[in-house]
C-alpha positions as a Markdown table, in Angstrom:
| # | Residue | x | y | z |
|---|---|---|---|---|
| 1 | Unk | 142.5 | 68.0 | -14.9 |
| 2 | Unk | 142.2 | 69.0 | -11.1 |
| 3 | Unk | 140.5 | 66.5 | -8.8 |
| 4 | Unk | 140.1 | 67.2 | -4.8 |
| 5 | Unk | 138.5 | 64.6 | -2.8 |
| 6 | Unk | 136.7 | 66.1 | -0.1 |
| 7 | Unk | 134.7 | 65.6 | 3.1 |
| 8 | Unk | 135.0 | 65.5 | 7.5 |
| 9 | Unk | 137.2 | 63.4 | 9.1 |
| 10 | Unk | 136.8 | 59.8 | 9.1 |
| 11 | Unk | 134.9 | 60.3 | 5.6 |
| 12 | Unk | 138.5 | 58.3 | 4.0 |
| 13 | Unk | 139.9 | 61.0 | 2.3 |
| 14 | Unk | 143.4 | 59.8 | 2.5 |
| 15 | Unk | 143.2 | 56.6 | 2.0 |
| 16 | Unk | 140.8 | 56.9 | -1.2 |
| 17 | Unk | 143.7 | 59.6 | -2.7 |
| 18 | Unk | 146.1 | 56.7 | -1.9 |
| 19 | Unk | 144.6 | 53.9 | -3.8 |
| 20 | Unk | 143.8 | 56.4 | -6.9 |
| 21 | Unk | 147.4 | 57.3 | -7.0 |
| 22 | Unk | 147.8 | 53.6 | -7.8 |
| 23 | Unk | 146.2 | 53.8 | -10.6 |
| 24 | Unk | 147.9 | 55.0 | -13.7 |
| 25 | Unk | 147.4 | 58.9 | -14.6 |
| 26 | Unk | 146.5 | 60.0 | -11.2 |
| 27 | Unk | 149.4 | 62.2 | -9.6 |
| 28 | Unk | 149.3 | 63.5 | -6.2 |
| 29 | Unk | 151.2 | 67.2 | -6.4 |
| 30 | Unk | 152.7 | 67.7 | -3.0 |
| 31 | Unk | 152.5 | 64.5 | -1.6 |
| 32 | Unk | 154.0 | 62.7 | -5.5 |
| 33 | Unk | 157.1 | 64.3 | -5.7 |
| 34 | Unk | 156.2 | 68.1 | -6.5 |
| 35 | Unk | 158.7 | 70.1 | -5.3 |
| 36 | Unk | 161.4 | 67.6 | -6.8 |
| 37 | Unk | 159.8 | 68.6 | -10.0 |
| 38 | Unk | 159.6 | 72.0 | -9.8 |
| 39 | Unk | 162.9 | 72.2 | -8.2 |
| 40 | Unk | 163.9 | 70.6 | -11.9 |
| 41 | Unk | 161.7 | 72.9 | -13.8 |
| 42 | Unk | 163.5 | 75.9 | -11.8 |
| 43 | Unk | 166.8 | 75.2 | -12.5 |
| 44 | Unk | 167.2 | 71.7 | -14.3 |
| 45 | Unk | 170.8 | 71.3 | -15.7 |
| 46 | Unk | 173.9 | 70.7 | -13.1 |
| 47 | Unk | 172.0 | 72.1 | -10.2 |
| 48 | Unk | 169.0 | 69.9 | -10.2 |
| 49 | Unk | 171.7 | 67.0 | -11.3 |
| 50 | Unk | 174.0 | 67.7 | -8.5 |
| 51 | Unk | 171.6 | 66.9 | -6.0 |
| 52 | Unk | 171.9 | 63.0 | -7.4 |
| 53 | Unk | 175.1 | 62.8 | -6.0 |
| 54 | Unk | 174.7 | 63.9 | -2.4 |
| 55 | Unk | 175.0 | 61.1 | -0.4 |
| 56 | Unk | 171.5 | 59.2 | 0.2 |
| 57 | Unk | 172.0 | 59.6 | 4.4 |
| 58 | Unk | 172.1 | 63.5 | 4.0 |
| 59 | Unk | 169.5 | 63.7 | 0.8 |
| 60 | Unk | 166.2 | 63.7 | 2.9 |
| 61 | Unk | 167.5 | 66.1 | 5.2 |
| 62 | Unk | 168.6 | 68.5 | 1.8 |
| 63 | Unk | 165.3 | 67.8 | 0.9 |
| 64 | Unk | 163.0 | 68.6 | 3.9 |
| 65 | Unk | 164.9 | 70.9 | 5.7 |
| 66 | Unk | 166.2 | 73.3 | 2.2 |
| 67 | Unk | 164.4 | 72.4 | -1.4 |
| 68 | Unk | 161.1 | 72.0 | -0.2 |
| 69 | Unk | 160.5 | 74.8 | 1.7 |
| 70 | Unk | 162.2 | 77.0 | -1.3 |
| 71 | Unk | 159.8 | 75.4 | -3.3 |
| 72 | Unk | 156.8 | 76.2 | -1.2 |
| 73 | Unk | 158.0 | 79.6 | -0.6 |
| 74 | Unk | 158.4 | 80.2 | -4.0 |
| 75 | Unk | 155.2 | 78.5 | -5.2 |
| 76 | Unk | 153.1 | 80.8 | -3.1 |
| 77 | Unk | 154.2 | 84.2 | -4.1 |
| 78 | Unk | 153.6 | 82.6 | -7.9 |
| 79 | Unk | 150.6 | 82.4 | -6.9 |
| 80 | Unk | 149.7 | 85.3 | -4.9 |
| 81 | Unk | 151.2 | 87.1 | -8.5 |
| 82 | Unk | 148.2 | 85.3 | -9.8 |
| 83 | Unk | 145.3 | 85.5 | -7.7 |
| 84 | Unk | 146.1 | 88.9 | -5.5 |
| 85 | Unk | 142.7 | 88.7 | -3.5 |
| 86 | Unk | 144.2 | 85.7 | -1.8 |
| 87 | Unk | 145.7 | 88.3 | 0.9 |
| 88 | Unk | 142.6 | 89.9 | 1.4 |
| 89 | Unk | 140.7 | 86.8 | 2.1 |
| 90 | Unk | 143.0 | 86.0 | 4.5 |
| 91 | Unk | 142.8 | 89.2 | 6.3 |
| 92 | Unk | 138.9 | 89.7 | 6.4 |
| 93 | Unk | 139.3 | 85.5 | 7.7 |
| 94 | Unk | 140.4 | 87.1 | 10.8 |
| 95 | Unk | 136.3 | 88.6 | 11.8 |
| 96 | Unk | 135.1 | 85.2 | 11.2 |
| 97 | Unk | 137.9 | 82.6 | 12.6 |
| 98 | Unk | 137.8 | 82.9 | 16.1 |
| 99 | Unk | 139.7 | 80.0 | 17.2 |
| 100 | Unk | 143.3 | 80.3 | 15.4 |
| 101 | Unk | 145.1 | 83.3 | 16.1 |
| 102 | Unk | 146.0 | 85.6 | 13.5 |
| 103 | Unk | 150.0 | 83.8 | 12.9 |
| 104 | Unk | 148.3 | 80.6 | 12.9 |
| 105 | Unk | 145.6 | 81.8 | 10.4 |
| 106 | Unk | 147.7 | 83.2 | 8.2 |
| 107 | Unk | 150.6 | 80.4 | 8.3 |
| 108 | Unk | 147.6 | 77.9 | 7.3 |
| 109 | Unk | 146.7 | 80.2 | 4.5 |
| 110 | Unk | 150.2 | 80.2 | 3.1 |
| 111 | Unk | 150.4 | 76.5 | 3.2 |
| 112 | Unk | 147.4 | 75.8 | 1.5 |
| 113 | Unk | 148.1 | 78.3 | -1.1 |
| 114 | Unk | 151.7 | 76.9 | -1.5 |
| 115 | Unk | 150.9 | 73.3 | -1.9 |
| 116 | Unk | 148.3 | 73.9 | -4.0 |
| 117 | Unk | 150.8 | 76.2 | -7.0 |
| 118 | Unk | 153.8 | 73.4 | -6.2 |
| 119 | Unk | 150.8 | 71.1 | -7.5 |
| 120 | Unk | 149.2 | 72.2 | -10.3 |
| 121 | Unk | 152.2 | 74.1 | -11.7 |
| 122 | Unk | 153.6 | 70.5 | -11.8 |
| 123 | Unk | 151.2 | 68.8 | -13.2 |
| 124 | Unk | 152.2 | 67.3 | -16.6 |
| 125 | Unk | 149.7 | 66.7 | -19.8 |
| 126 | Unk | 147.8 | 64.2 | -19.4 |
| 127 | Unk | 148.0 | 63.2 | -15.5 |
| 128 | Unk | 145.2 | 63.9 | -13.4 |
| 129 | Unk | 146.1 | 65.8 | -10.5 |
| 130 | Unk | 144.6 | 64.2 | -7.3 |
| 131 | Unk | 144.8 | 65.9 | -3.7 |
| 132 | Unk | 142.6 | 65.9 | -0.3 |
| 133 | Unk | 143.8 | 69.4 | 1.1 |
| 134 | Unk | 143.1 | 71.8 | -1.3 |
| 135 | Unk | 140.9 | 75.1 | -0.2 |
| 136 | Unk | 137.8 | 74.0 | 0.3 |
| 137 | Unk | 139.3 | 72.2 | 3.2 |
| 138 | Unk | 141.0 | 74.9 | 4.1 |
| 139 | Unk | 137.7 | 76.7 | 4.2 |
| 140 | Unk | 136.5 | 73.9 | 6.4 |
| 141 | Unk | 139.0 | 74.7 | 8.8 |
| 142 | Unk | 138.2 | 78.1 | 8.9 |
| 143 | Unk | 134.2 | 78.1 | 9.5 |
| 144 | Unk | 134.5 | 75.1 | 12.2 |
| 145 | Unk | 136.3 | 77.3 | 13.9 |
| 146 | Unk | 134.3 | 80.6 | 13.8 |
| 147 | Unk | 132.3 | 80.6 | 17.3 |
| 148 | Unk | 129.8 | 83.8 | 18.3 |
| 149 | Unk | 130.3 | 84.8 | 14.6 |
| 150 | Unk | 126.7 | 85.6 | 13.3 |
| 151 | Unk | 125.3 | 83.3 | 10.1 |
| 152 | Unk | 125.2 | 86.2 | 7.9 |
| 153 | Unk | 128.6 | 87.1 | 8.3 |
| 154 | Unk | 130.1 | 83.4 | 7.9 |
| 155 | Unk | 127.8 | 83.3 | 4.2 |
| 156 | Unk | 129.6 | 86.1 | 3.0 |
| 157 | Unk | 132.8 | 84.9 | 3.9 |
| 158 | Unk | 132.3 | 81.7 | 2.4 |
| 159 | Unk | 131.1 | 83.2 | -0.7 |
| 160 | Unk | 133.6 | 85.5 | -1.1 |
| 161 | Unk | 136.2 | 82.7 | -0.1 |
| 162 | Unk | 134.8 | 80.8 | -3.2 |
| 163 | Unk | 134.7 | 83.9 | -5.6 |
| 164 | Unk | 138.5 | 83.8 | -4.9 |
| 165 | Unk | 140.2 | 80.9 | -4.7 |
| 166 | Unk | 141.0 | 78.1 | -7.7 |
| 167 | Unk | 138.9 | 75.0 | -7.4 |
| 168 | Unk | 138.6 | 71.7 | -9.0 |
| 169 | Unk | 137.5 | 70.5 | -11.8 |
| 170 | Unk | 136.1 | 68.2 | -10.0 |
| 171 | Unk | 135.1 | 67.9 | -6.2 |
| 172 | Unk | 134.1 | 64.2 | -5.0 |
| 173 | Unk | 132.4 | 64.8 | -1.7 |
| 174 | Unk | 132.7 | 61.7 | 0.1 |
| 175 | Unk | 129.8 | 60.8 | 2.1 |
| 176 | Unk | 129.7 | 58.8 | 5.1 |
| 177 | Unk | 127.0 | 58.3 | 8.1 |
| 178 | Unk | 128.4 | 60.1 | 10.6 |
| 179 | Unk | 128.6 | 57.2 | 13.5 |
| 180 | Unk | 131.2 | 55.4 | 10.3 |
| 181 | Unk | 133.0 | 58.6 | 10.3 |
| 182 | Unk | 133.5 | 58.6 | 14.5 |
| 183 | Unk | 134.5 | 54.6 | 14.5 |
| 184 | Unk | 137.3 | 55.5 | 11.6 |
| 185 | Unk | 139.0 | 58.2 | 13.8 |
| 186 | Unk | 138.8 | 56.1 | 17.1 |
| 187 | Unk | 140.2 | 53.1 | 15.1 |
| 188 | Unk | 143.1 | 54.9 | 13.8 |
| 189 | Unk | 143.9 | 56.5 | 16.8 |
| 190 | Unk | 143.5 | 60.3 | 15.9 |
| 191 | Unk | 140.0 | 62.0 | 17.3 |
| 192 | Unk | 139.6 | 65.3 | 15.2 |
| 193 | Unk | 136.2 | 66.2 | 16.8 |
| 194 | Unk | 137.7 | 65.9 | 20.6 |
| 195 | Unk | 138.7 | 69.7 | 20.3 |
| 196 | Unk | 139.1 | 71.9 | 23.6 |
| 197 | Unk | 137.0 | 74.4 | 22.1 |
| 198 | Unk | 133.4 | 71.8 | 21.6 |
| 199 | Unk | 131.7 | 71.4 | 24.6 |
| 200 | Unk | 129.8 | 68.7 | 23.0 |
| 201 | Unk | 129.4 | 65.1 | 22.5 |
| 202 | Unk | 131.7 | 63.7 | 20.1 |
| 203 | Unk | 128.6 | 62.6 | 18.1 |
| 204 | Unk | 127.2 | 66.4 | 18.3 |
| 205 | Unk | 130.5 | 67.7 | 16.7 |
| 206 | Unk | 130.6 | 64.9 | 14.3 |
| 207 | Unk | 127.0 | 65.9 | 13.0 |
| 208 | Unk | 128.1 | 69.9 | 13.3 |
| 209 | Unk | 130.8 | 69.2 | 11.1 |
| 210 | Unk | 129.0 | 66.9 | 8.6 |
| 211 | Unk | 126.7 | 69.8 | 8.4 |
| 212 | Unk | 129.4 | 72.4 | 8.0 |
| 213 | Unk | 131.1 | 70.2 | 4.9 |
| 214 | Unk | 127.4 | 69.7 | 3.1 |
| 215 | Unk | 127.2 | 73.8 | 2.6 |
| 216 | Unk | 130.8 | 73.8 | 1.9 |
| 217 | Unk | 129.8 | 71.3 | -1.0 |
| 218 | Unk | 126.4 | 72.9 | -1.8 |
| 219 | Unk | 128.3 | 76.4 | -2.4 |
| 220 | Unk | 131.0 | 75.0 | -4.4 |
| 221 | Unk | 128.9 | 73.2 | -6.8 |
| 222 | Unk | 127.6 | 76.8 | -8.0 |
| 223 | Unk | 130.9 | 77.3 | -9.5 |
| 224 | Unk | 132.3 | 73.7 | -10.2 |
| 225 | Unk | 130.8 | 70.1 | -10.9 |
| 226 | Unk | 130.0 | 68.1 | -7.3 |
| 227 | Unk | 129.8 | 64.7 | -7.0 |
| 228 | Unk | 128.7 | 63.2 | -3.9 |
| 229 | Unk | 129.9 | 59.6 | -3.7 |
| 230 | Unk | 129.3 | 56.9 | -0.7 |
| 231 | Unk | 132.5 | 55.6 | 1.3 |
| 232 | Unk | 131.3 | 53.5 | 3.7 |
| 233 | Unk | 131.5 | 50.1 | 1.8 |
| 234 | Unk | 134.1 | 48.5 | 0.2 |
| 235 | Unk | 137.2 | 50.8 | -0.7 |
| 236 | Unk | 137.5 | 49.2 | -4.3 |
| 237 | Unk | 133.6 | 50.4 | -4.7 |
| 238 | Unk | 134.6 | 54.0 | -4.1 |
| 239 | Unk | 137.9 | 53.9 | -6.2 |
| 240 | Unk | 135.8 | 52.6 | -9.2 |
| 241 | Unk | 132.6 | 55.3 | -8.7 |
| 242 | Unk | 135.3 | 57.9 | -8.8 |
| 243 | Unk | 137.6 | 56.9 | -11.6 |
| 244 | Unk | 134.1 | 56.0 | -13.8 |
| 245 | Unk | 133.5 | 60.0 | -13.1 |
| 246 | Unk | 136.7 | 61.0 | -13.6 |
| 247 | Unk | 136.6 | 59.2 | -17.3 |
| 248 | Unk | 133.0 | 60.7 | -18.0 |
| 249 | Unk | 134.1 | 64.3 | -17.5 |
């Protein structure tokens, strides 16, 4: 089972997929350990068991800088073998994205893509695989930043984004007032809506955002469940609403 928690910045997104990964079952694909695994699954035996034995000062580099961008590069042309369209997604992206250049576009697409095979390709029976960035965040990125692009054109695109791409089995849209969702990124220090390219308030580009992510969510519950959940209470109260939907599937 595939769950993405989804939603703008300062809905909580990370630190909701934190706490679930506490909980037993739950596993968090890139950010759990997925390339280690499918680095295993790839080759298992004495190369997989060799890397035990490099010293522990040298093993994160080994790990960062060598097996886990193998395994990402790998991962997405698995995937690209399985969903083909991908690449021309991508490529009629670059009409309606106006803000990232075309190597920047296309280097987001091939992370996305990448993270998301390492994950579910590692996913063992029975765990639920839990993750924040999968492409309907991806297809956040892209329409926020589509400027003098006209609304027919980004509806197409969105469509055909979604007539494309996996999604989850579920999608929790976390749903937070829009003055919470400011507050959370001025607490912790990181300010997504302060973008060169708004030339509005911060409280205009919150509410553009929150309005971009509710027809992201709208669209994708044509094709998979949606289930809008509150996250501006307690943590525990979102953690439980979640897991009690996750069980009822």
């Amino acid at each position: 089972m595939y769950v993405e928690i989804f939603g703008p910045p300062g809905a909580g997104k990370s630190t909701v997929v934190q706490e679930l990964l506490h909980n037993n079952g739950f596993y968090g694909g890139e950010k759990d350990g997925a390339a280690g695994r499918y680095f295993s699954n790839k080759f298992g035996g004495i190369v997989g068991f060799s890397v035990k034995f490099v010293p522990s000062s040298i093993r994160p580099y080994i790990e960062e800088y060598t097996i886990i961008p193998y395994c990402k590069y790998e991962s997405f042309f698995e995937f690209i073998g399985e969903c083909p369209e991908y690449m021309n997604v991508l490529y009629n992206a670059q009409e309606i994205v106006t803000i990232y250049d075309t190597r920047k576009l296309y280097r987001r697409g091939w992370e996305f893509a990448a993270k998301y095979y390492l994950s579910i390709s590692t996913t063992k029976e029975g765990e639920i695989l839990c993750r924040e960035k999968g492409f309907p965040h991806l297809l956040f990125k892209f329409l926020w930043r589509s400027r003098s692009v006209s609304r027919r054109k980004q509806n197409h695109f969105l469509t055909e984004f979604l007539e494309t791409v996996p999604l989850p089995d579920v999608l929790i849209y976390l749903d937070v007032p829009p003055e919470v969702s400011l507050k959370r990124q001025y607490d912790r220090g990181k300010i997504v809506v302060e973008k060169d390219w708004e030339d509005g308030t911060p409280e205009q580009t919150q509410e553009k955002i929150d309005k971009i992510c509710e027809t992201i969510a709208n669209e994708v519950s044509r094709y998979t469940r949606v289930e809008k959940i509150e996250n501006s209470d307690e943590l525990h109260e979102t953690i439980d609403k979640i897991t009690k939907t996750v069980k009822n599937y």
